[in-house]
N, C-alpha and C positions, 0 to 999 in steps of 0.2 A: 504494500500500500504506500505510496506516493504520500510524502508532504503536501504537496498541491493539492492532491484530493483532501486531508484534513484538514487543510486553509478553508477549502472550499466548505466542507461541513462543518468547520466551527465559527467562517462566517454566517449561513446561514442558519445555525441554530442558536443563534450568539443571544437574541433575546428572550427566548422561550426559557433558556438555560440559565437566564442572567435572574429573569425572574422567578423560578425554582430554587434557584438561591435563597434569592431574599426572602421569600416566603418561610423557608428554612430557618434563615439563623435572622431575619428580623433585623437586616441593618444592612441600608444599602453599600455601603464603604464597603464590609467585610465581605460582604458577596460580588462586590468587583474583583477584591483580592483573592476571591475564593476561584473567579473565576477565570483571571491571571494562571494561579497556580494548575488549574486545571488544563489551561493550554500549554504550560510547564513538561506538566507528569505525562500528558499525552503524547508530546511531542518526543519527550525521553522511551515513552513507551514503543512508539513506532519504532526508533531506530532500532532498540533491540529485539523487535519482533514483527510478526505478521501479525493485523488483528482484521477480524475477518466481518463483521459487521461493528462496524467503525461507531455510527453515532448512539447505538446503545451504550456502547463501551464509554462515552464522552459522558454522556450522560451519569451514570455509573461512578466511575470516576468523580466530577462532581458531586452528586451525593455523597460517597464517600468522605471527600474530602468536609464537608459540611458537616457531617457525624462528627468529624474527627474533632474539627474545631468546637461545636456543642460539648462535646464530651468535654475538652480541656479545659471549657468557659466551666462547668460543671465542676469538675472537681477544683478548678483558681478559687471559684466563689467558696468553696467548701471551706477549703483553706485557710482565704481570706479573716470568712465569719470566724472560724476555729483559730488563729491565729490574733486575731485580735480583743479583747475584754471589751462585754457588754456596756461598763462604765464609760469606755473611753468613747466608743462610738456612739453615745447620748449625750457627751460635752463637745461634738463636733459645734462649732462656731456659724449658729445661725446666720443667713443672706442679713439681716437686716441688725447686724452689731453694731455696738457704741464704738465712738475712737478710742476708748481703753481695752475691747477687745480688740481690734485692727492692733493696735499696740503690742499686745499680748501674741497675735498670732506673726506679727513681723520677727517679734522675741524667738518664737520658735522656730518661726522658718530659719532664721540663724544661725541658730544652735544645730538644729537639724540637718541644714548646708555641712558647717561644723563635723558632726558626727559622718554622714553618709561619702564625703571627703578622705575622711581616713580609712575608708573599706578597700579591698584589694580593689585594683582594677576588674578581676572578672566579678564580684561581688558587683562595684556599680554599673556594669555593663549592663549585667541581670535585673540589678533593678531599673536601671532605665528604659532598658526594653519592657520591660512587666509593668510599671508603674505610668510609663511616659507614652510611650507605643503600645500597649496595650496588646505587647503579642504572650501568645500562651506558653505554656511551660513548655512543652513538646517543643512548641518555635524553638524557641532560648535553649534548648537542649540541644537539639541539632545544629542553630547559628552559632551554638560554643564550643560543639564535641564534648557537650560533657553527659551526663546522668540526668533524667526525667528527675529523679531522686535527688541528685545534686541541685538540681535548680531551687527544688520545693525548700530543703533544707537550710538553702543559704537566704531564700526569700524571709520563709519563717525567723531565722536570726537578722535580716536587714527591718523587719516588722517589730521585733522585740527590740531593736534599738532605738525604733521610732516612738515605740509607746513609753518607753522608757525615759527619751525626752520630751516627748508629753506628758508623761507623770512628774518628770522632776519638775518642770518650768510650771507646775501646776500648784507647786508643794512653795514656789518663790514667793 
C-alpha cells in the first residue's frame, strides 16, 4: 500500500475522524493532536507492513489512540486527587480575592519558583510537561525514556513539595 493512497484516505476521512475524536475525549485541541498522532503511527505502520483495508485500520488506530489518552487522563486525575490533601484544595485562592490575598499568593509563587528550581533537571522537565502542557504520564514517559512508574513517582514528590510550601507560607 502506497503513501499516496493513505494521503489520499486520511485526507478524505480527515473530518469524520477529527470528529470521532472529539466526541471521545471532549476537547477539541486534544483531538487535533490525537489526530496528528494518528497520521504519525499510520504512516510508521505502512512502512513496516502491508495493511490491507486501510481506512478501518485508521480509524482503529485512532480510537485507540483516544483510549489511551482517557485512560492516562484517568489515572493523572487519580493521582492528582490522591496526591494532594483535601485541606489544601479548599484554600485554593478564590477568582475574586482581596490585594492581601494576591499578596499572599505572589508570596508563594516565589517560594514555589524557589523550590521547583532546585529539582533535577528531569524532575522539572516532568513537571512542566505535566503541569504546563498538560501531557500524560505515558507522554512524559516515553518523551524521557524513563518509567510510567518513574514519572508518577517523581510527580507525587514535585506535589508534596508544592503543598508543603503551601502549608509553610500558610503557617507565616
Amino acid at each position: 500500500m502506497s503513501q499516496s493512497r493513505f494521503h489520499h484516505v486520511f485526507l478524505a476521512q480527515r473530518t469524520p475522524l477529527l470528529r470521532t475524536l472529539q466526541r471521545m475525549v471532549n476537547n477539541p485541541s486534544t483531538a487535533e493532536d490525537l489526530l496528528q498522532e494518528t497520521y504519525l503511527r499510520v504512516t510508521r505502520a505502512l512502512a513496516e507492513r502491508t495493511v490491507e483495508h486501510l481506512e478501518p485500520f485508521v480509524f482503529q488506530t485512532a480510537r485507540n489512540l483516544a483510549l489511551d489518552h482517557l485512560r492516562a487522563r484517568r489515572i493523572q486525575s487519580r493521582t492528582l486527587l490522591d496526591d494532594v490533601p483535601q485541606e489544601v484544595i479548599h484554600n485554593v485562592i478564590a477568582p475574586q480575592s482581596s490585594a492581601e490575598d494576591a499578596a499572599h499568593a505572589e508570596q508563594m509563587l516565589e517560594r514555589l519558583n524557589v523550590r521547583l528550581q532546585a529539582l533535577s533537571p528531569r524532575q522539572q522537565q516532568i513537571f512542566i510537561l505535566s503541569r504546563l502542557h498538560g501531557h500524560s504520564y505515558q507522554d512524559i514517559a516515553k518523551r524521557l525514556d524513563v518509567s510510567l512508574s518513574t514519572v508518577q513517582k517523581e510527580l507525587k514528590l514535585i506535589m508534596a513539595i508544592c503543598v508543603g510550601v503551601a502549608e509553610r507560607l500558610g503557617c507565616d
